[in-house]
C-alpha positions, 0 to 999 in steps of 0.5 A: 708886587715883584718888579719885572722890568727890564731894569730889573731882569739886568740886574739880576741877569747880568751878574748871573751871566758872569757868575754862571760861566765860572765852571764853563772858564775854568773847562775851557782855560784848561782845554786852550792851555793844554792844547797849546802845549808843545809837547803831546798838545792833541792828547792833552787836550783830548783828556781834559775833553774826556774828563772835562765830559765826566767831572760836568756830569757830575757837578751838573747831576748834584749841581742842580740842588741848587735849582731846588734851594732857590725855587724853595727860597724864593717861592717863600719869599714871594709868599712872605713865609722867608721867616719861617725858613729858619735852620732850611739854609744850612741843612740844605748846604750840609745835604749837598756836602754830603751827597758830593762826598759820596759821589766822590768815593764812588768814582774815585777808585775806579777812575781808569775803568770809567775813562776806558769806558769813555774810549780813552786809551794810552797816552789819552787814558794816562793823562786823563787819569792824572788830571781827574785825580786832582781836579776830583778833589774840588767837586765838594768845593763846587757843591758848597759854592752851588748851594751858597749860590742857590741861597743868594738866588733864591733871596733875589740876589746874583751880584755876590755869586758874580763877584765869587765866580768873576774872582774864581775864573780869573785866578784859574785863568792866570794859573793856568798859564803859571802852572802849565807853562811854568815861569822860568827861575820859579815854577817848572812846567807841570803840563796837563797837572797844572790845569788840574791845580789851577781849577781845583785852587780856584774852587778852593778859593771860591768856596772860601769867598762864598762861606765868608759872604754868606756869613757876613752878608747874610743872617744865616748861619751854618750851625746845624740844628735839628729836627729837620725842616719841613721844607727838607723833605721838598728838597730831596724830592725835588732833588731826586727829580733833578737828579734823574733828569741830569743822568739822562741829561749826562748820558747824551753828553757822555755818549756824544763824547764817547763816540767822538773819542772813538772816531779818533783822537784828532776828533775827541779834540775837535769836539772839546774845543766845540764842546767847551764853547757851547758849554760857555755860551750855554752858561752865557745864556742861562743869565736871563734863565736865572733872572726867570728862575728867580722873579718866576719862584716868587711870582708863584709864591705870589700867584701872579700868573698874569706878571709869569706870563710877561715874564716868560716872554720878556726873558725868553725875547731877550735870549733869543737876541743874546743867541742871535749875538752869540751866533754872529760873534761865532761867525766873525770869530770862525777861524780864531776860536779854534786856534786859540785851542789848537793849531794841528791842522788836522784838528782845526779842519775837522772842527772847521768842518763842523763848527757852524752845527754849534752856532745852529744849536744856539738859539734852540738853546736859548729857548730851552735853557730859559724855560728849562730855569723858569721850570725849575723857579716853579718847582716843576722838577718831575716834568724836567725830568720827563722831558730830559727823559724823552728827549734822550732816549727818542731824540738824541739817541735814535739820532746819534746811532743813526747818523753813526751808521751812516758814517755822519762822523762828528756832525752827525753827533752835533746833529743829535744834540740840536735834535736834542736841545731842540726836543726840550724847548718844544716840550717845555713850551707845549707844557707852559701854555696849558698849565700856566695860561689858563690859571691867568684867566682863572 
């Protein structure tokens, strides 16, 4: 019987909080540091806003195989099947290389046209250009570590994926001062570049962590034998539902982006210092949507769709108090979180202006994000995608043109993204209660 106690979900909730707001840490270091810089602060921070948008988009898109391996490996697990698994753990690792590989070459050379795309231009559009060249070279890096991680999750285990990703952010951390500000005798000031190297060492040196403690802490091995596992085929499917959800999913992100950088570069910088704190408590929240996307995929396995139920609303509870945190730290932090990116007065009016949208989309975020992981435990990749899909294209969309024409300017943008998040959380509860309540009184 799979425990769901509150001790339980802490302990597979908390570490994954820590390991889950690595990628968010790595952004947003680089996005404080570079916008402190004394020289060309707002244009740097708004390349790193620009290419910070495109490279999460990418990592988000092929990211969420690591959604799909751990809903296969936990809901094995939970129907005592775990053995059966067998040469599964490493062509789903070698799947997830290759397929960031590809996506690599394939926005490589043609960086400058996707960032003109993005409304970069000048000063912007070169240092977007430098930083993406560099940082691009970690994406492989961070599909193998998601995939490791998956694996963990999937086998109820969140501590080693905390213990990785708590290194990782506090290396990127200490060489993003290092690198940007350089250390006098010894490194020269390398600017936006040096955020750029710091990440990608970082991701280096977590992928490196994450191959040794899957290798010493697990009986999986990495050598890939064929033919190809049944479970492959649930993959790919599963895989390619995520993936069309993830590029309507980036496409309202990138959108909102885009028409930040067009309002001007003091906005595009208000946005990336907004963007890069929803990002963080975004991740922060997801740590109770791991523990139900774990404890969920098992239950399934285990048709135990009564304990589903009480899982559901304990981790959605809990979020919701987590959101309710957030926002009242957002509050008393009002004033110090946008200096601590920037301290252009201009910059620091408009985001002043519209932070509070941030802290209103929070506790929407908190529903939608927990039943969005819980959704994903349980292998319900098509109806993510549908709901992705119809919350762009009839939410955020309609919204974000509209509040354009009416000249809304960057709250009529976070207007869209609530419409969004807030989309997402309704469909998602709509669909569990029909589902999954009726199976607990069959």
């Amino acid at each position: 019987m799979t425990d769901i106690s509150f001790k339980r979900i802490q302990q597979l909730a908390i570490p994954a909080i820590i390991s889950g707001i690595a990628e968010p840490v790595l952004s947003a270091t680089d996005a404080a540091v570079v916008g402190n810089i004394k020289e060309f602060g707002i244009e740097s921070l708004a390349a790193v806003g620009i290419v910070g948008a495109f490279l999460s988009a990418l990592i988000w898109i092929l990211g969420q195989t690591r959604s799909a391996i751990s809903a296969i490996v936990s809901q094995n697990l939970g129907a005592g099947k775990i053995s059966q698994l067998n040469n599964f753990p490493a062509q789903a690792i070698y799947f997830n290389i290759v397929l960031s590989i590809i996506l690599l070459f394939s926005t490589y050379f043609f960086v400058e046209e996707i960032f003109k795309l993005l409304n970069a231009e000048g000063m912007i559009l070169s240092f977007s250009i430098d930083y993406y060249n560099i940082r691009v070279w970690g994406f492989p890096l961070t599909l193998f570590t998601f995939a490791v991680f998956g694996l963990f999750r999937g086998l109820q285990n969140t501590f080693w994926p905390m213990i990785i990703a708590a290194i990782g952010a506090a290396l990127n951390i200490g060489l993003d001062f290092a690198l940007v500000y350089g250390i006098e005798g010894y490194i020269l000031p390398m600017g936006i570049k040096g955020a750029a190297w710091a990440s990608l060492i970082s991701q280096a040196v977590m992928a490196l962590l994450a191959l040794v403690f899957l290798l010493k802490k697990t009986d999986i091995s990495l050598k890939l034998k064929f033919p190809l596992h049944p479970e492959i085929g649930r993959l790919v499917n599963m895989s390619f539902n995520l993936f069309l959800r993830s590029l309507a999913l980036n496409t309202a992100l990138i959108l909102a982006t885009r028409e930040a950088a067009d309002l001007g570069k003091e906005y595009i910088a208000a946005h990336t210092i907004a963007f890069n704190i929803w990002i963080f408590t975004a991740f922060f929240i997801d740590g109770y949507g791991a523990a139900g996307n774990i404890l969920g995929g098992k239950l399934l396995g285990e048709r135990n769709y009564s304990a589903l139920w009480k899982l559901t609303k304990k981790v959605n509870l809990y979020n919701l108090g987590v959101a309710a945190l957030l926002v009242l730290i957002g509050l008393l932090l009002y004033k110090p979180l946008g200096i601590l990116f920037n301290k252009d007065e201009m910059v620091l009016s408009i985001f002043y202006g519209m932070f509070f949208m941030v802290l209103i989309c929070l506790p929407f975020n908190a529903l939608a994000f927990t039943l969005d992981s819980i959704f994903k435990g349980l292998g319900e990749m098509s109806y993510l995608r549908n709901v992705l899909l119809g919350a762009t294209i009839f939410g955020f969309i309609p919204v974000l043109y509209f509040s354009k024409y009416m000249d809304w300017g960057l709250k009529g943008i976070w207007a869209a993204l609530i419409v969004w998040v807030a989309y997402r959380a309704v469909a998602l509860m709509i669909k569990f209660r029909r589902k999954y309540i009726p199976l607990i009184e069959n």
